[in-house]
C-alpha positions in Angstrom: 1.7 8.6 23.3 2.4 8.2 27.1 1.3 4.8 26.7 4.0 3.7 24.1 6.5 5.6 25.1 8.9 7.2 27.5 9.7 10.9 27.3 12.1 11.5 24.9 13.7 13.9 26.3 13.1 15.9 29.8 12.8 19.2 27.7 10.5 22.2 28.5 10.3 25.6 27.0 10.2 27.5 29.8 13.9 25.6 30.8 15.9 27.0 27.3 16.3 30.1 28.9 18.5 28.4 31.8 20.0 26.0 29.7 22.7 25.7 27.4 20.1 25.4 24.1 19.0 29.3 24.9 21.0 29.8 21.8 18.8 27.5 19.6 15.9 28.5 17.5 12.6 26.9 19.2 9.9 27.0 16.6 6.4 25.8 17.1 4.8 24.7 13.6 0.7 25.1 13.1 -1.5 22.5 12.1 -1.5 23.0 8.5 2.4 23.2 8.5 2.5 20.1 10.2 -0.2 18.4 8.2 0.8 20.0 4.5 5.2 20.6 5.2 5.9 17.5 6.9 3.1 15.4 6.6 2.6 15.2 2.7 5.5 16.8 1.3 8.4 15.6 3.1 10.2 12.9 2.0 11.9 12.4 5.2 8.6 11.4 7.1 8.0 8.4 7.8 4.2 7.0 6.6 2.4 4.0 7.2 0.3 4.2 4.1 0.4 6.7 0.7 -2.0 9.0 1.6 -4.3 10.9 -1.1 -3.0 14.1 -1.7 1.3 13.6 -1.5 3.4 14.3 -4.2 5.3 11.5 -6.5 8.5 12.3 -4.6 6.8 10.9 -1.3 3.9 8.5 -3.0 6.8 6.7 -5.1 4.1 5.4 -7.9 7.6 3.5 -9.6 8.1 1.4 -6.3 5.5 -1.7 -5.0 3.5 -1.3 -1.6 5.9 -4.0 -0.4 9.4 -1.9 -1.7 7.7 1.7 -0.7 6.5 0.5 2.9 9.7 -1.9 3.3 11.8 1.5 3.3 9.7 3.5 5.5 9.6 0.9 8.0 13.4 1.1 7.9 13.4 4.7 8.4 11.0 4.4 11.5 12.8 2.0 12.9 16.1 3.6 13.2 14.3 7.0 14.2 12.5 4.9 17.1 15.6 3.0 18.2 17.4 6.4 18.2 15.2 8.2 19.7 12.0 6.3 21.6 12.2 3.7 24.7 9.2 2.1 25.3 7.4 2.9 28.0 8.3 0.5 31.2 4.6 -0.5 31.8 4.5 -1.5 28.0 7.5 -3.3 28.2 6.8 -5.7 31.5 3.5 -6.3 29.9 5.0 -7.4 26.8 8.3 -9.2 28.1 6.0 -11.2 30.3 3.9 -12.3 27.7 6.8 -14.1 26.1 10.1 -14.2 28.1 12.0 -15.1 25.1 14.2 -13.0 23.4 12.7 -12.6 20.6 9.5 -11.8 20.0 6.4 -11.4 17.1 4.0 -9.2 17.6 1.3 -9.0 14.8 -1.3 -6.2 14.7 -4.4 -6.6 12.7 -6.8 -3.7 12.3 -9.8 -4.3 10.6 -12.3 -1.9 12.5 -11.7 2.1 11.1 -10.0 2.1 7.5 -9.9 5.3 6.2 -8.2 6.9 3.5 -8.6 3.9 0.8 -6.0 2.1 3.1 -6.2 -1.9 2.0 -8.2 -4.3 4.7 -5.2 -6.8 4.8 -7.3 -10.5 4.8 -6.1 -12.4 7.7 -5.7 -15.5 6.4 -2.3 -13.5 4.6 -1.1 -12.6 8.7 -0.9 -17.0 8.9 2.1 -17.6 6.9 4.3 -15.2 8.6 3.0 -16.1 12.0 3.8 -19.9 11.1 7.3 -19.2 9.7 8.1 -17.2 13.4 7.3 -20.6 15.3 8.7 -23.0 13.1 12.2 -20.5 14.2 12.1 -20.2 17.9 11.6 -22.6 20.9 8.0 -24.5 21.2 7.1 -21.9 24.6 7.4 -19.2 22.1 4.6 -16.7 22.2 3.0 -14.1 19.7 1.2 -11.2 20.5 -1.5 -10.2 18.4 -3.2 -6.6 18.9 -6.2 -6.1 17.8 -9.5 -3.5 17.9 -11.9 -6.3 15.8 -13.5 -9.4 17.7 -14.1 -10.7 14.3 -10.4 -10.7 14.1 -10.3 -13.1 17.2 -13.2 -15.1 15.9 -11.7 -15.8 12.7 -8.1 -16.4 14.1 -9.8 -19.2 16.5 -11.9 -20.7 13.6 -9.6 -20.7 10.6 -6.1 -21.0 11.9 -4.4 -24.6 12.5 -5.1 -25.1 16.6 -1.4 -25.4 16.8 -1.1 -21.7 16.4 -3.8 -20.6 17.9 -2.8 -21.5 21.1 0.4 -19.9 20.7 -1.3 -16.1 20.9 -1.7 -14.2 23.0 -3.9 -10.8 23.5 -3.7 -7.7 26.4 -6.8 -9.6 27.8 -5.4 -12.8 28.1 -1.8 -11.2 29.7 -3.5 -8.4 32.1 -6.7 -7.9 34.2 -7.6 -5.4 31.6 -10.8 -4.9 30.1 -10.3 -4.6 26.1 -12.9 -2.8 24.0 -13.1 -4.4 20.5 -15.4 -3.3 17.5 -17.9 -6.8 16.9 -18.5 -5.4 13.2 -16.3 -2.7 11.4 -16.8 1.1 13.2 -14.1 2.3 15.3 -13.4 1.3 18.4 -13.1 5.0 19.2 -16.9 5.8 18.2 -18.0 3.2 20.1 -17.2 4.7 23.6 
């Protein structure tokens, strides 16, 4: 998380008692009420995919994947601009990649699908990425995360050359070394 984000706030237990929240109820939740009260059953959480096991109130079944993501995205975003900077590392890294203004970043993650989550073909990430460069200045960048190297192979054989050298990766913008999966196991079992 450290490596997203900043802090979001300097809060620590062990300060209430000093500070003027002592009068406000601290409550730690267990797994299970995390995974089952807020995780599945809330419908103010914010989810990147349906997961098995949620209720129609959070799954939505009445609403397309496009409609039912398109409003959590929403949600996230105004809780993250609310409540998350990102971290300053993070931030220089991703500023100097593209100076400009505005920015695309695309991430395509192929490697560890679990949960009947949808391998996204990457020929569907083109159009979007084309429609972001035909819209901003011709030293426009975008930066593309991601854990596959057969991502990167078909991005370099398939998409027009005229995009392709617009992209950019955390290995071509930093010295450091990126671990990706070269078939589909996670990048975390590979270590």
């Amino acid at each position: 998380w450290a490596s997203y984000f900043e802090p979001v706030s300097p809060f620590h237990p062990q300060l209430v008692a000093r500070s003027t929240c002592r009068y406000k109820p601290l409550v730690r939740l267990s797994f299970p009420q995390i995974l089952q009260g807020l995780h599945l059953s809330c419908v103010h959480s914010v989810r990147a995919w349906r997961y098995g096991g949620t209720s129609e109130a959070v799954t939505k079944p009445h609403l397309s994947d496009h409609a039912w993501l398109g409003e959590n995205r929403q949600r996230g975003a105004k809780l993250l601009h609310k409540y998350y900077q990102p971290n300053r590392v993070l931030l220089a890294s991703v500023r100097g990649a593209n100076p400009h203004s505005k920015r695309l970043a695309v991430h395509i993650r192929h490697s560890d699908k679990a949960n009947r989550r949808k391998r996204i073909k990457i020929l569907h990430f083109l159009p979007y990425v084309q429609t972001y460069l035909k819209n901003v200045p011709p030293s426009a960048m975008v930066y593309l995360a991601t854990d596959s190297s057969e991502v990167m192979s078909r991005i370099r054989e398939t998409w027009p050359t005229t995009v392709v050298i617009r992209i950019h990766t955390q290995d071509s913008t930093s010295d450091t070394a990126v671990i990706r999966s070269p078939n589909r196991s996670a990048v975390f079992q590979l270590a």
